[in-house]
HTML snippet that shows the backbone in 3Dmol.js (N, CA, C, O; Angstrom):
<script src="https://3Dmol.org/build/3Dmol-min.js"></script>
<div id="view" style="width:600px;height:400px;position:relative"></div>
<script>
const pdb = `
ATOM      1  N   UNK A   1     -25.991  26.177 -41.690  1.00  0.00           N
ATOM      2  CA  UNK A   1     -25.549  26.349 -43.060  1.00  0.00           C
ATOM      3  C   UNK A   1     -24.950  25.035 -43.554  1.00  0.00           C
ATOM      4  O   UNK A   1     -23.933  24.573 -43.037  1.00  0.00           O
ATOM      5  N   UNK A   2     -25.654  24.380 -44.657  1.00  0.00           N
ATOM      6  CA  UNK A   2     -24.743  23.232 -45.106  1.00  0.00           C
ATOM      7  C   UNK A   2     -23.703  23.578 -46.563  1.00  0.00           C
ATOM      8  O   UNK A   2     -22.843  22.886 -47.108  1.00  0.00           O
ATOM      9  N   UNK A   3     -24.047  24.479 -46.766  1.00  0.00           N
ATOM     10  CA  UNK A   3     -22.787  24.941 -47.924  1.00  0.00           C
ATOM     11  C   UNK A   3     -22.710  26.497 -47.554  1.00  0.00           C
ATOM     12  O   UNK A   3     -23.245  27.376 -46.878  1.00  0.00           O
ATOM     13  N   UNK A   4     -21.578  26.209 -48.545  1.00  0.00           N
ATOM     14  CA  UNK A   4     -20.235  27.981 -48.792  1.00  0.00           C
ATOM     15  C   UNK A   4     -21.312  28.655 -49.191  1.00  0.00           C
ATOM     16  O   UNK A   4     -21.845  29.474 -48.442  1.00  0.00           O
ATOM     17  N   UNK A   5     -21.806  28.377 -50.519  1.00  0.00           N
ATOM     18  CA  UNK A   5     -23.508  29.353 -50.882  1.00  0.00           C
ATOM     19  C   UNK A   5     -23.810  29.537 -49.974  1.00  0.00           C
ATOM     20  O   UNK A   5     -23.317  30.499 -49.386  1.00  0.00           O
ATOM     21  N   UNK A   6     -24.761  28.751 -49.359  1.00  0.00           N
ATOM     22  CA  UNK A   6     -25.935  29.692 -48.186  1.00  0.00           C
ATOM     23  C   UNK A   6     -24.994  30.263 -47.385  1.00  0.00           C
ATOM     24  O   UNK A   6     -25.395  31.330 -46.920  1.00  0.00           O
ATOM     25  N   UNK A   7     -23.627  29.884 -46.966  1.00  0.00           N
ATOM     26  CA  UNK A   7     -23.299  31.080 -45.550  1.00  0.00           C
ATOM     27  C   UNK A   7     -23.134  32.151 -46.344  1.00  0.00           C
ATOM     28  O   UNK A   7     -23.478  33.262 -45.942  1.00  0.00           O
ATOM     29  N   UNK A   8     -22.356  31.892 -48.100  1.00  0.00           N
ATOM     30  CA  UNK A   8     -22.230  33.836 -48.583  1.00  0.00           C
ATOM     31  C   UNK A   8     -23.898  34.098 -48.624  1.00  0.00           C
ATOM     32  O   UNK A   8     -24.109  35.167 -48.050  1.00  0.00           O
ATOM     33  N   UNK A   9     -24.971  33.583 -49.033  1.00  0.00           N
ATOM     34  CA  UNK A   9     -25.922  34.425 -49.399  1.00  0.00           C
ATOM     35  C   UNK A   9     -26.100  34.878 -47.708  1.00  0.00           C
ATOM     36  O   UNK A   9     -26.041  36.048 -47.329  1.00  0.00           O
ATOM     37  N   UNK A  10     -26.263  34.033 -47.059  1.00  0.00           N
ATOM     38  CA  UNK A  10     -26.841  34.791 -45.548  1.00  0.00           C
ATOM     39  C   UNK A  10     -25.969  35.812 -45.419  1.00  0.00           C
ATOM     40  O   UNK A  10     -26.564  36.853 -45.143  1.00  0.00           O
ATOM     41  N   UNK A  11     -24.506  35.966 -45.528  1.00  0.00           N
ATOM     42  CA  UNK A  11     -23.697  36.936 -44.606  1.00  0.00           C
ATOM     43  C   UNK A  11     -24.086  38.349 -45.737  1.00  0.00           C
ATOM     44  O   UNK A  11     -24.295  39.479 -45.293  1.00  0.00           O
ATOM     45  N   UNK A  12     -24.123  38.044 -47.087  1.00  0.00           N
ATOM     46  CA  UNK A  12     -24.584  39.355 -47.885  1.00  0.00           C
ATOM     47  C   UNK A  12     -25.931  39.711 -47.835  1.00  0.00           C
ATOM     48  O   UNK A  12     -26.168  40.866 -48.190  1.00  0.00           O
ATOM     49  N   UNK A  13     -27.194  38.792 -47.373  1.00  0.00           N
ATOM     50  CA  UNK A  13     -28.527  39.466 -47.296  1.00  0.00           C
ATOM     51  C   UNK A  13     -28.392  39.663 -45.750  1.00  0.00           C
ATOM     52  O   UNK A  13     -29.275  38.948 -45.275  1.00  0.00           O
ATOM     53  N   UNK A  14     -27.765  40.242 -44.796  1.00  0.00           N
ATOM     54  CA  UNK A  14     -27.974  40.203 -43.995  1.00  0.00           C
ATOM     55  C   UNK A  14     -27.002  41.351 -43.003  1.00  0.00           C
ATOM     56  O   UNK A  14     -27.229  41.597 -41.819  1.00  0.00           O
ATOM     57  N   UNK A  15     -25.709  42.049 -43.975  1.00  0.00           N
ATOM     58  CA  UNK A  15     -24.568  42.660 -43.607  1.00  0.00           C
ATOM     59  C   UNK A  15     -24.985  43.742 -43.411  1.00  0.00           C
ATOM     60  O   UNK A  15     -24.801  44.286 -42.323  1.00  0.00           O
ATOM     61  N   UNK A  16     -25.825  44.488 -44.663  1.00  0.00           N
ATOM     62  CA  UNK A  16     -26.487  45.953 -44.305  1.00  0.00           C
ATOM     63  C   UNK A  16     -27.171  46.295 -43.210  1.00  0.00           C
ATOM     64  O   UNK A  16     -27.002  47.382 -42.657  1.00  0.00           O
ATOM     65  N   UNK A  17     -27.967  45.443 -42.818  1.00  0.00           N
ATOM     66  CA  UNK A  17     -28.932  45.677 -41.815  1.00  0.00           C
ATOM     67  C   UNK A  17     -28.188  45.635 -40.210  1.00  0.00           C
ATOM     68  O   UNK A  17     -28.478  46.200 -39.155  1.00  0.00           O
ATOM     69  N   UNK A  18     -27.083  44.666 -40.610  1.00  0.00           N
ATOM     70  CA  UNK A  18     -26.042  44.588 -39.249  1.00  0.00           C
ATOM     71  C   UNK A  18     -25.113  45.555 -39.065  1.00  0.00           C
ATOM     72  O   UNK A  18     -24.819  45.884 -37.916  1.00  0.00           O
ATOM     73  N   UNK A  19     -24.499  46.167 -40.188  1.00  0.00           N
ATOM     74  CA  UNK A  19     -23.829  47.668 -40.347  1.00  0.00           C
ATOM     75  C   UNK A  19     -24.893  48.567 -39.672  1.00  0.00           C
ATOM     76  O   UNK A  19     -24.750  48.661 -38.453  1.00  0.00           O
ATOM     77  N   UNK A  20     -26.026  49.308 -40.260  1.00  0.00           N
ATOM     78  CA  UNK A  20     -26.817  49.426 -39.369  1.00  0.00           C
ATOM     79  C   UNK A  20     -26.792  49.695 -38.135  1.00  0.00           C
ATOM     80  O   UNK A  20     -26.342  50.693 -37.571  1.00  0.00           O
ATOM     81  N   UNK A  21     -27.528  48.338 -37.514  1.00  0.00           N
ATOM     82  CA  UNK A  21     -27.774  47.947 -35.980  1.00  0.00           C
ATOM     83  C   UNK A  21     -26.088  48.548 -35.499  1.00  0.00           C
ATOM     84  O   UNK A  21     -25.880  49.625 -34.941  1.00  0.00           O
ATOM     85  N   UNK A  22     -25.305  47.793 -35.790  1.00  0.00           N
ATOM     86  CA  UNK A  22     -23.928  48.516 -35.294  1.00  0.00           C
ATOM     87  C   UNK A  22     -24.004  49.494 -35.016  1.00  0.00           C
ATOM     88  O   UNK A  22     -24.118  49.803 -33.830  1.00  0.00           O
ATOM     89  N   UNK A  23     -23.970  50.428 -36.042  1.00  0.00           N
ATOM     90  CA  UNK A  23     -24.028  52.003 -36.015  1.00  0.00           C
ATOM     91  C   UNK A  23     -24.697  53.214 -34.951  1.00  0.00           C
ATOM     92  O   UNK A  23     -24.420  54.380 -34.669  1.00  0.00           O
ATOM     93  N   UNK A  24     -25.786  52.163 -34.529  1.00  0.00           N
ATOM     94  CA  UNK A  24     -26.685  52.712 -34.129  1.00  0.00           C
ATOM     95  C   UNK A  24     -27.200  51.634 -32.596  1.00  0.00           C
ATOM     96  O   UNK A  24     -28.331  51.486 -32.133  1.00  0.00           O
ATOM     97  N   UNK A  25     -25.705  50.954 -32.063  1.00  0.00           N
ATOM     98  CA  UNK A  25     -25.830  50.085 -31.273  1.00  0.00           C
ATOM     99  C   UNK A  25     -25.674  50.952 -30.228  1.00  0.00           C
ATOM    100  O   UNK A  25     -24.448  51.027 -30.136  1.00  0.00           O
ATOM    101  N   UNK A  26     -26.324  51.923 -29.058  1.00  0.00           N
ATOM    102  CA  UNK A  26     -25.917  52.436 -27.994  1.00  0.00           C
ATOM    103  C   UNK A  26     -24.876  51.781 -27.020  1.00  0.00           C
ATOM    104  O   UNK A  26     -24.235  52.508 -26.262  1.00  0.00           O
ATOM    105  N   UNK A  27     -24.735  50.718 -27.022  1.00  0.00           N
ATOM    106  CA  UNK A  27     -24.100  50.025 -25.647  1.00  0.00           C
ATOM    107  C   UNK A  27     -22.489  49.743 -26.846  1.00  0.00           C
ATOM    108  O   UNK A  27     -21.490  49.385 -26.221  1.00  0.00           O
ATOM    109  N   UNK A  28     -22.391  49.826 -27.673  1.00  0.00           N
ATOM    110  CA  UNK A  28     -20.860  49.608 -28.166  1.00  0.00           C
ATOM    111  C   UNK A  28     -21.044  49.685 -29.582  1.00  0.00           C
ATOM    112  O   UNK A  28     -21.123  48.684 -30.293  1.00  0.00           O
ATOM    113  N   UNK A  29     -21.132  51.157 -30.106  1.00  0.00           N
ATOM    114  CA  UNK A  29     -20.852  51.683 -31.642  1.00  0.00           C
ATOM    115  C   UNK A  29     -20.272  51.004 -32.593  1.00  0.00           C
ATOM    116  O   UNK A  29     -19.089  51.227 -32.850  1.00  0.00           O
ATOM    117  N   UNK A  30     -20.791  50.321 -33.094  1.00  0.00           N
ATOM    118  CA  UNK A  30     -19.679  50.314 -34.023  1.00  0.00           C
ATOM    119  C   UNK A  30     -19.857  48.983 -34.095  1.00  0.00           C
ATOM    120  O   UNK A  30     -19.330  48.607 -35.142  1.00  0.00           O
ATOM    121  N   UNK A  31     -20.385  47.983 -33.450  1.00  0.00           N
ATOM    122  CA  UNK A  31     -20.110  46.605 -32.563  1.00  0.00           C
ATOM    123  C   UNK A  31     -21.240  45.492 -32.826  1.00  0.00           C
ATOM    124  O   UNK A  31     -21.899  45.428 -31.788  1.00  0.00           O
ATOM    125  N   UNK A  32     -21.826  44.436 -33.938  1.00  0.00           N
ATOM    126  CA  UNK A  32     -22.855  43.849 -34.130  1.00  0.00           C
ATOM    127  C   UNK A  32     -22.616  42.507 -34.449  1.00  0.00           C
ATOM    128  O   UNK A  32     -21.527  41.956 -34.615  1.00  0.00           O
ATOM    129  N   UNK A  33     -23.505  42.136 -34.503  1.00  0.00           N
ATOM    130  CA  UNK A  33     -23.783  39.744 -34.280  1.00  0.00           C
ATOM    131  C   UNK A  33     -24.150  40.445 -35.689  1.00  0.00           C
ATOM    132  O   UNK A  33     -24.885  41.394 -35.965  1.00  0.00           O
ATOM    133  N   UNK A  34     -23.420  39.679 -36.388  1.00  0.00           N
ATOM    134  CA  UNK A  34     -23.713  38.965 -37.868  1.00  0.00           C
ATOM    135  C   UNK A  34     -24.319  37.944 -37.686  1.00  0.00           C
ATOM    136  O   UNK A  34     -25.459  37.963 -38.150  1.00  0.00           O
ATOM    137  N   UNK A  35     -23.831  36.473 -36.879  1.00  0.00           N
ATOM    138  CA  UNK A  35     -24.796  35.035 -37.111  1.00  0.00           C
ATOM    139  C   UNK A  35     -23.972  34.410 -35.564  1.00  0.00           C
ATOM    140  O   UNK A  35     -22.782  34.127 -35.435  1.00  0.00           O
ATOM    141  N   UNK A  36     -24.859  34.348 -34.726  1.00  0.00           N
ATOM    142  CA  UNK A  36     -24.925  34.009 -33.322  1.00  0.00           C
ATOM    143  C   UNK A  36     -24.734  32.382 -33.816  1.00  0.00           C
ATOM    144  O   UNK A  36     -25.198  31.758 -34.770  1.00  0.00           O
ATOM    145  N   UNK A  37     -23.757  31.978 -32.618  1.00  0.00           N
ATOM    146  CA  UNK A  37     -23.124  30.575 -32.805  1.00  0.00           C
ATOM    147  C   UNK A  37     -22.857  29.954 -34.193  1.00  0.00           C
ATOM    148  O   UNK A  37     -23.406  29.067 -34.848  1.00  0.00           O
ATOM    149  N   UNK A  38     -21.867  30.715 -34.372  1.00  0.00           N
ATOM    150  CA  UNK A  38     -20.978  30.721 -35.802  1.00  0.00           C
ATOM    151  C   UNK A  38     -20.534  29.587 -35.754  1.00  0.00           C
ATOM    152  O   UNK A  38     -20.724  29.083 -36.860  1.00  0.00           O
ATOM    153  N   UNK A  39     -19.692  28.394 -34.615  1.00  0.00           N
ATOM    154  CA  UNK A  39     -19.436  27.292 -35.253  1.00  0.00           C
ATOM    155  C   UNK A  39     -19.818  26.347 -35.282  1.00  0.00           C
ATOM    156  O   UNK A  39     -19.107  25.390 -35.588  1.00  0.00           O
ATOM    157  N   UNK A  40     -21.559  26.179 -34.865  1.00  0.00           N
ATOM    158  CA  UNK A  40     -22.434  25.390 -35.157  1.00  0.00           C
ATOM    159  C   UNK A  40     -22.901  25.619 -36.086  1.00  0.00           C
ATOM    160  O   UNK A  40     -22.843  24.596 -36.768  1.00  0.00           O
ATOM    161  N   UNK A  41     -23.558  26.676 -36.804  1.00  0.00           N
ATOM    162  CA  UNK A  41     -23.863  27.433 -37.920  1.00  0.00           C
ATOM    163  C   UNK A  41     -22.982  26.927 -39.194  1.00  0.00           C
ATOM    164  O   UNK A  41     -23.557  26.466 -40.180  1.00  0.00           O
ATOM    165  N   UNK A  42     -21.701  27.022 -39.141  1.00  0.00           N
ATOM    166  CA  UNK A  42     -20.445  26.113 -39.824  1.00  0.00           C
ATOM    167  C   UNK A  42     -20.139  24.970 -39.651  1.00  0.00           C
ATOM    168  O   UNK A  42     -18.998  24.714 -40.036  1.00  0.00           O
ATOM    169  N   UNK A  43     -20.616  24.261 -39.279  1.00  0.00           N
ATOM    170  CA  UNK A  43     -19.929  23.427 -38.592  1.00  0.00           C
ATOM    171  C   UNK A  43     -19.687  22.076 -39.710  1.00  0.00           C
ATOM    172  O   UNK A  43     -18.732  21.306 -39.610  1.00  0.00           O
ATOM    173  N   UNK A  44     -21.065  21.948 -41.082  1.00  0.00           N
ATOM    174  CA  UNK A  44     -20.790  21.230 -42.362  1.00  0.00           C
ATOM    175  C   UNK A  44     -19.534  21.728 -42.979  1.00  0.00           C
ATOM    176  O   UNK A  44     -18.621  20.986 -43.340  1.00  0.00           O
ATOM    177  N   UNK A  45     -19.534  23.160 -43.094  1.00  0.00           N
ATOM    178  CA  UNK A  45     -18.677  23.816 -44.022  1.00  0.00           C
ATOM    179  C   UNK A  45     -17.570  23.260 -43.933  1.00  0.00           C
ATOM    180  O   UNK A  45     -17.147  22.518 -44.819  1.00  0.00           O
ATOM    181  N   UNK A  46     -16.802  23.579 -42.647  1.00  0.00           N
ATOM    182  CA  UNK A  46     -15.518  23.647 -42.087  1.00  0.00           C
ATOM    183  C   UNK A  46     -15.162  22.128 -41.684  1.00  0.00           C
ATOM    184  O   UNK A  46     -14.006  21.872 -41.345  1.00  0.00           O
ATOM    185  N   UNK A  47     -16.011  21.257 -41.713  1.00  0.00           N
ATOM    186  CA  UNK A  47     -15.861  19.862 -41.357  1.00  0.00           C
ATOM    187  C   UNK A  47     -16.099  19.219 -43.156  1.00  0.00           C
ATOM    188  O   UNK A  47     -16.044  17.989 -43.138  1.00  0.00           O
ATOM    189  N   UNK A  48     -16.270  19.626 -44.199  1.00  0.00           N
ATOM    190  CA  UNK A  48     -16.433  19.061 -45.565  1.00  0.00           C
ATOM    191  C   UNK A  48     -14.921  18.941 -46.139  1.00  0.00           C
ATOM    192  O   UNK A  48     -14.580  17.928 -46.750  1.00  0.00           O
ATOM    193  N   UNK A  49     -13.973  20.088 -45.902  1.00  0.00           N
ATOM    194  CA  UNK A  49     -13.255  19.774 -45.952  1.00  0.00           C
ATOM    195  C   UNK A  49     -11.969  20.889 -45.524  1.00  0.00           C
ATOM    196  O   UNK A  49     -12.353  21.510 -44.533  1.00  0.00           O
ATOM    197  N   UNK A  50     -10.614  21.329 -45.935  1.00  0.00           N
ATOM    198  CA  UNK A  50      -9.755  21.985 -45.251  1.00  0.00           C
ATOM    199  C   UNK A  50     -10.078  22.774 -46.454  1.00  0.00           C
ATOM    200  O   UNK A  50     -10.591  23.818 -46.051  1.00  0.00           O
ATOM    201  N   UNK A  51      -9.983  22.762 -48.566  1.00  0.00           N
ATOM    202  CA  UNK A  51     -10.360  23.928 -48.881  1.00  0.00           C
ATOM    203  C   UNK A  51     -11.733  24.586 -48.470  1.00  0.00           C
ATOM    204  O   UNK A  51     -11.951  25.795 -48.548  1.00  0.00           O
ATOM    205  N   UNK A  52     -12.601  23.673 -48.039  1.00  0.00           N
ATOM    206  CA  UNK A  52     -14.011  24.345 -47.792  1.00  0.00           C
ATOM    207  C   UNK A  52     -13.886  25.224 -46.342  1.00  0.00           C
ATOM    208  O   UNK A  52     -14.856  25.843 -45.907  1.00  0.00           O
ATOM    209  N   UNK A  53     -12.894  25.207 -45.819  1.00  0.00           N
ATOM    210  CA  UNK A  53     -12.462  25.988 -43.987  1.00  0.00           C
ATOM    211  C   UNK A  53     -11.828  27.307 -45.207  1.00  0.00           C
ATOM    212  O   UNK A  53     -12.369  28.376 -44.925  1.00  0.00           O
ATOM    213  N   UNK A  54     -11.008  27.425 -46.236  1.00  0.00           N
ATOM    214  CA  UNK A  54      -9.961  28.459 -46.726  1.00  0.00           C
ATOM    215  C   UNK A  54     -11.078  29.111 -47.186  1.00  0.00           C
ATOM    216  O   UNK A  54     -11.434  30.119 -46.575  1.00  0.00           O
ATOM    217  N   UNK A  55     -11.858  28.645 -48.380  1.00  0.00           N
ATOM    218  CA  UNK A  55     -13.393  29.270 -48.972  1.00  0.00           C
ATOM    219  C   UNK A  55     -13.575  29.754 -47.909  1.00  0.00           C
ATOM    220  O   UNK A  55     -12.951  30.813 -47.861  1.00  0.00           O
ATOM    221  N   UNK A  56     -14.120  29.552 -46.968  1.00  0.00           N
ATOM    222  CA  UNK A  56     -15.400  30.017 -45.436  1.00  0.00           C
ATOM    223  C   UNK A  56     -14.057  31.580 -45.147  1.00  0.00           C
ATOM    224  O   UNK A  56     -14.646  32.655 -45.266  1.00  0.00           O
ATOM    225  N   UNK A  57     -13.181  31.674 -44.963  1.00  0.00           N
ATOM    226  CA  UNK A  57     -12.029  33.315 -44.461  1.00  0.00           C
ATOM    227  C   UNK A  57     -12.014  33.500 -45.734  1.00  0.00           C
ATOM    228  O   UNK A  57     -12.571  34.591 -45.613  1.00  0.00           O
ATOM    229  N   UNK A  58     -11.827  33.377 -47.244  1.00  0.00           N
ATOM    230  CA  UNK A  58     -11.793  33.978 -48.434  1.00  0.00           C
ATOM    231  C   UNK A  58     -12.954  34.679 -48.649  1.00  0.00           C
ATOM    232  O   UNK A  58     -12.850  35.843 -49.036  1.00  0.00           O
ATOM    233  N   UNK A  59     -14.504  33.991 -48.399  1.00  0.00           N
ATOM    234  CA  UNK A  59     -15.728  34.441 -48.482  1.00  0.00           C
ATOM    235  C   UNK A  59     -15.452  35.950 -47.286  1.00  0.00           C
ATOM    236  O   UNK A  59     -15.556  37.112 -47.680  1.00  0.00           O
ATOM    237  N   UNK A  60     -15.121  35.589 -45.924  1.00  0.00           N
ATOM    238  CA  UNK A  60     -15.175  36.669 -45.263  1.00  0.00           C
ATOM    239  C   UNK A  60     -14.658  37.889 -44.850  1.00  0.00           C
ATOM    240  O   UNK A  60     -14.953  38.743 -44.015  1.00  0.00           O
ATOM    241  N   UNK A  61     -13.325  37.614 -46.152  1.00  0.00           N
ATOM    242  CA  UNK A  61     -12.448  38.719 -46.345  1.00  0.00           C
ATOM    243  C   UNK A  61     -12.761  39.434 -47.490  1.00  0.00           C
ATOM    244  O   UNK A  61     -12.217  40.520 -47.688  1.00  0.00           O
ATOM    245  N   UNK A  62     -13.754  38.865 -48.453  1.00  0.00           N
ATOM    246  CA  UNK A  62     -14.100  39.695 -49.715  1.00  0.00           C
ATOM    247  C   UNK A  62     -15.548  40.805 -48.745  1.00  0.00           C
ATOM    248  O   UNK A  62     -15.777  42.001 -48.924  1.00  0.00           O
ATOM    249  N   UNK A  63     -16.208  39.914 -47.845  1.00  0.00           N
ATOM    250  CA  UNK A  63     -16.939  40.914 -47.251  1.00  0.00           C
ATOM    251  C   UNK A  63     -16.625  42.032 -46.070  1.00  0.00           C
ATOM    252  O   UNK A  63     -17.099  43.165 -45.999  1.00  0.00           O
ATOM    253  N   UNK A  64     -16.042  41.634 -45.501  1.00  0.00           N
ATOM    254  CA  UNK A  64     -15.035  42.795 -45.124  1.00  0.00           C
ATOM    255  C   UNK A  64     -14.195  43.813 -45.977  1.00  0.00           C
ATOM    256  O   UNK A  64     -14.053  44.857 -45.340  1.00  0.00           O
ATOM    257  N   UNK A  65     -13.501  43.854 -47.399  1.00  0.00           N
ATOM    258  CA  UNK A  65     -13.270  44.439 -48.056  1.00  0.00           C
ATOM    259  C   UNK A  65     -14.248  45.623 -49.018  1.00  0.00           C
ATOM    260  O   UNK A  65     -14.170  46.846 -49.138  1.00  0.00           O
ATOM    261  N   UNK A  66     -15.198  44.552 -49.620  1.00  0.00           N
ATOM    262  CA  UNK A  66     -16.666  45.463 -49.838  1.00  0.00           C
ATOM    263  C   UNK A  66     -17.230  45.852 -49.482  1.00  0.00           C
ATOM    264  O   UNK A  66     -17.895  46.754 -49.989  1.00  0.00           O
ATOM    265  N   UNK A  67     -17.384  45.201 -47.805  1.00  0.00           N
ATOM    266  CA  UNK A  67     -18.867  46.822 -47.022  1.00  0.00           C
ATOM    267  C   UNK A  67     -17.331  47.387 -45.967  1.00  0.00           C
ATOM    268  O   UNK A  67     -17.722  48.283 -45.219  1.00  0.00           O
ATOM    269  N   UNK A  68     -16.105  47.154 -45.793  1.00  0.00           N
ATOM    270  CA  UNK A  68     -15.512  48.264 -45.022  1.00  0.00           C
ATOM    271  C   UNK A  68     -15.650  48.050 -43.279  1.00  0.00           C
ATOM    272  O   UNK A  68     -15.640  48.836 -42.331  1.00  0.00           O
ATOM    273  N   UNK A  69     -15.780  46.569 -43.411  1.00  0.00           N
ATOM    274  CA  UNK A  69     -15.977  45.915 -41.994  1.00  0.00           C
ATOM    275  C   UNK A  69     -14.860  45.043 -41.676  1.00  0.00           C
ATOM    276  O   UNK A  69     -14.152  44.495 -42.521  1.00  0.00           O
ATOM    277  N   UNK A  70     -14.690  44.901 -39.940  1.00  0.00           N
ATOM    278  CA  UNK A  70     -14.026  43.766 -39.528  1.00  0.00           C
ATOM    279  C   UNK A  70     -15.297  42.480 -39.326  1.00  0.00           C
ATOM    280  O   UNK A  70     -16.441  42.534 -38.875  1.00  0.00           O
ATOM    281  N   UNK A  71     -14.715  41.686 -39.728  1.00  0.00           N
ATOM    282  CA  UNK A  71     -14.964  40.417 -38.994  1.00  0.00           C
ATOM    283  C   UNK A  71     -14.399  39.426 -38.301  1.00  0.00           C
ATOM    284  O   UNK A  71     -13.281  39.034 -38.637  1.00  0.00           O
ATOM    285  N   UNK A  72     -14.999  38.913 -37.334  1.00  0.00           N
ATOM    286  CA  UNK A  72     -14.343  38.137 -36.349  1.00  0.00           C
ATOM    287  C   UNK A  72     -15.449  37.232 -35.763  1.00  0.00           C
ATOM    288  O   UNK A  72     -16.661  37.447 -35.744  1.00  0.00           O
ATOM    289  N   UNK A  73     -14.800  36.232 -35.317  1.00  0.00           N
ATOM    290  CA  UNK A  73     -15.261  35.267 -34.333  1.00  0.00           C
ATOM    291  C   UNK A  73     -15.227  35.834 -32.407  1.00  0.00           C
ATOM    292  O   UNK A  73     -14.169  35.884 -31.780  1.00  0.00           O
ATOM    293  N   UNK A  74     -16.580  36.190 -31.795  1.00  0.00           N
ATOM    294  CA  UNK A  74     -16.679  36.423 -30.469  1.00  0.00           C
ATOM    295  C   UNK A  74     -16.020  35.319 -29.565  1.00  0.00           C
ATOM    296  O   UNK A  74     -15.779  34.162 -29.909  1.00  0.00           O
ATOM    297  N   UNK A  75     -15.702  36.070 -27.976  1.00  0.00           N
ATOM    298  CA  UNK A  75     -15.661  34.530 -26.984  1.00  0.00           C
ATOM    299  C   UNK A  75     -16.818  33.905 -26.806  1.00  0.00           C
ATOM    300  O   UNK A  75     -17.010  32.825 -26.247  1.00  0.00           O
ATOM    301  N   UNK A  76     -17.641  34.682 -27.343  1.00  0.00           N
ATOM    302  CA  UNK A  76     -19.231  34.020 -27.238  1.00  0.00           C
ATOM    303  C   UNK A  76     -19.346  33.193 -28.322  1.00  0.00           C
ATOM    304  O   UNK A  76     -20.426  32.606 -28.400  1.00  0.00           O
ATOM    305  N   UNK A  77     -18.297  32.914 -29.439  1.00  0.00           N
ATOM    306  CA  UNK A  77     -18.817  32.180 -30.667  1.00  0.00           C
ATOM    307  C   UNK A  77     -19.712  32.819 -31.256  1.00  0.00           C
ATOM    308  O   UNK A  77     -20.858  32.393 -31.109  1.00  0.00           O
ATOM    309  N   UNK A  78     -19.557  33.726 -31.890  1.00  0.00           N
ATOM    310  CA  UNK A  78     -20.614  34.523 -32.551  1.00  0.00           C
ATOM    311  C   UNK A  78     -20.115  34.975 -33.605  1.00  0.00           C
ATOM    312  O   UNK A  78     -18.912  34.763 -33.447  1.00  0.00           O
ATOM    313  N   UNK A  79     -20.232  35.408 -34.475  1.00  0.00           N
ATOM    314  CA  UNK A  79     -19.365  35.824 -36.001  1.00  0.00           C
ATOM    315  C   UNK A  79     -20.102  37.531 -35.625  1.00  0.00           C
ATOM    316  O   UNK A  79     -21.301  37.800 -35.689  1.00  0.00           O
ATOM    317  N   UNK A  80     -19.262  38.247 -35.337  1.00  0.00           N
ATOM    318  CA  UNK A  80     -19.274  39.987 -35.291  1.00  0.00           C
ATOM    319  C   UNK A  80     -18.601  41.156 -36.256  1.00  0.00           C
ATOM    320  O   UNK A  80     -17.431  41.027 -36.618  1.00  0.00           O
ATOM    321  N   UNK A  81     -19.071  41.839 -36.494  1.00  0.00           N
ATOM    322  CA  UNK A  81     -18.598  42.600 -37.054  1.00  0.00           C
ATOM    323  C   UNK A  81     -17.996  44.137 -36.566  1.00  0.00           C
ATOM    324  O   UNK A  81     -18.042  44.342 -35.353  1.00  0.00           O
ATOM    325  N   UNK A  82     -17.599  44.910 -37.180  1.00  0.00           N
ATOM    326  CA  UNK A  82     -17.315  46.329 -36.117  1.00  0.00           C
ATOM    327  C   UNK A  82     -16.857  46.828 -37.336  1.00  0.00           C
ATOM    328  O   UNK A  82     -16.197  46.238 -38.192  1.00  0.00           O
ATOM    329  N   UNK A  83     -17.311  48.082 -37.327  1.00  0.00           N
ATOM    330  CA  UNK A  83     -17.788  49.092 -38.494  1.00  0.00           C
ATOM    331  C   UNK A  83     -16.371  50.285 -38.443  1.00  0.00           C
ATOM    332  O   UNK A  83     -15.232  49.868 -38.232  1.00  0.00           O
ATOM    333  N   UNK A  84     -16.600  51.443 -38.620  1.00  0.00           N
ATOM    334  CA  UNK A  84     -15.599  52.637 -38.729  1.00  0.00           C
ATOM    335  C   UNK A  84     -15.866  53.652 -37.287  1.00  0.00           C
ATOM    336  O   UNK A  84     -15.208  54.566 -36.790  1.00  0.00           O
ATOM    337  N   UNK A  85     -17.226  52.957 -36.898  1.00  0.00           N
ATOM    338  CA  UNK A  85     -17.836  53.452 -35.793  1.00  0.00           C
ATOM    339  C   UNK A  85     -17.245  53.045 -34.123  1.00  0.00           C
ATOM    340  O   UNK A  85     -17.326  53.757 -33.122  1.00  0.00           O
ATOM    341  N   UNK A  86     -16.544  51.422 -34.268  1.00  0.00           N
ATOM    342  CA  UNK A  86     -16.153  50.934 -33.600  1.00  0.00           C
ATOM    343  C   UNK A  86     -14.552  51.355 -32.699  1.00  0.00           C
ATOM    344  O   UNK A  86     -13.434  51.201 -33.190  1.00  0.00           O
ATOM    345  N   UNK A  87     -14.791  51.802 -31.554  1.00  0.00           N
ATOM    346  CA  UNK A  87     -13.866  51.696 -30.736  1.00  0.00           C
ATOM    347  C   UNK A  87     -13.278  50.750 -29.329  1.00  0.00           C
ATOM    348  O   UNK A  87     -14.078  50.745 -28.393  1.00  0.00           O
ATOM    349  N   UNK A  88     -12.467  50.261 -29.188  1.00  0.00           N
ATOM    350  CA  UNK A  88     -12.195  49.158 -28.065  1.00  0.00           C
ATOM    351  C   UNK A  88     -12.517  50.286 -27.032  1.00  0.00           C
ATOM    352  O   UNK A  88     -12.477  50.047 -25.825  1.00  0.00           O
TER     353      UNK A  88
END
`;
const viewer = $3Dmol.createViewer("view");
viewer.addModel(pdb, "pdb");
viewer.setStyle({}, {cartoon: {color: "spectrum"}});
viewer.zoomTo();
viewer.render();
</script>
């Protein structure tokens, strides 16, 4: 991703289908990869500048608020999500 655009358009054409897969993840409900190696994937964003790092958690807290998801960063580096379905 070299801009804030393309990571919101990817994380919104791409959230439903990962809600979804979550939902319907047998091995951990609730539990799905939004964008596998998230801080290479970022790595323009968050290196352009310190507001362009605040944009990148503002972008991912408006999508967590509108589809009703967590998001997070994996130990795998992975940007995940976990639904209403999700239990530790």
């Amino acid at each position: 991703m070299k801009t804030l655009d393309q990571f919101e358009t990817f994380l919104r054409d791409n959230i439903q289908t990962t809600i979804e897969e979550a939902n319907n993840n047998s091995d951990c409900p609730g539990y799905g990869i939004l964008m596998p190696n998230y801080s290479i994937n970022t790595m323009d964003i968050r290196n352009e500048s310190i507001e362009d790092s605040y944009k990148l958690c503002f972008i991912m807290d408006e999508i967590e608020q509108e589809f009703n998801v967590s998001i997070s960063v994996s130990d795998y580096d992975d940007l995940v999500i976990m639904t209403e379905k999700y239990s530790d």
